[in-house]
C-alpha positions in Angstrom: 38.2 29.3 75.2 37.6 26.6 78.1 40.5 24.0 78.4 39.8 20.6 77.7 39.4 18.0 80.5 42.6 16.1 81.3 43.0 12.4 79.1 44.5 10.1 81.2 45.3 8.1 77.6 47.8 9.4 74.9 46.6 11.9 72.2 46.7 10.1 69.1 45.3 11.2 65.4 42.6 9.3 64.3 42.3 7.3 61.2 42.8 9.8 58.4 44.3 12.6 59.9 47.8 14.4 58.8 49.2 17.4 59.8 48.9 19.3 57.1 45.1 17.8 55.9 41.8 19.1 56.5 40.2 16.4 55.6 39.6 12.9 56.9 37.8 9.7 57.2 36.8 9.3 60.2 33.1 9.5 60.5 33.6 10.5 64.0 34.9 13.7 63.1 31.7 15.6 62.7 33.1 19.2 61.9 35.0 17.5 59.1 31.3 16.7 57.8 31.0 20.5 57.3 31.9 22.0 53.7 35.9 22.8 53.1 36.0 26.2 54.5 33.4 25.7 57.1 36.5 23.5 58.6 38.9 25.8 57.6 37.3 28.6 60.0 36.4 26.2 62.9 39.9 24.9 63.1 41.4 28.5 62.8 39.4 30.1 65.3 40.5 27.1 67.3 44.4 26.7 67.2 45.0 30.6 64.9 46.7 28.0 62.2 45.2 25.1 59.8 48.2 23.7 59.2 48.9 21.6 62.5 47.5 18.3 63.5 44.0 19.0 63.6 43.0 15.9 65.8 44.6 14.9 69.0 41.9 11.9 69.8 39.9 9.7 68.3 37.1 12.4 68.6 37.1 15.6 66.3 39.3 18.3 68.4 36.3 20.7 67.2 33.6 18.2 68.9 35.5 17.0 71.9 35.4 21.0 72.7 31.9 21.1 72.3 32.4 23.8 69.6 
């Protein structure tokens, strides 16, 4: 899996987004515009766990790693 580019700004969930959620607002976050388990697997396949905080940015985690 390729490492994200350094931020030079703090990683900060975006509106919407809890720890232990999969789902959100934000209409930024376009793999949480995917159905429930769609997410589910994306976010697993990233981190091996759904249950931490799934967005560091204001961009979906998922999109900001070009996934």
């Amino acid at each position: 899996m390729p490492t994200p580019p350094t931020r030079t700004t703090p990683m900060t969930p975006a509106t919407g987004h809890t720890a232990d959620s999969l789902t959100t607002t934000d209409a930024r976050c376009l793999a949480f515009q995917q159905p429930l388990a769609q997410q589910q697997q994306v976010f697993l396949n990233l981190h091996g766990s759904t249950s931490i905080t799934l967005c560091y940015c204001n961009i979906c985690y998922a999109n900001y790693m070009k996934l």
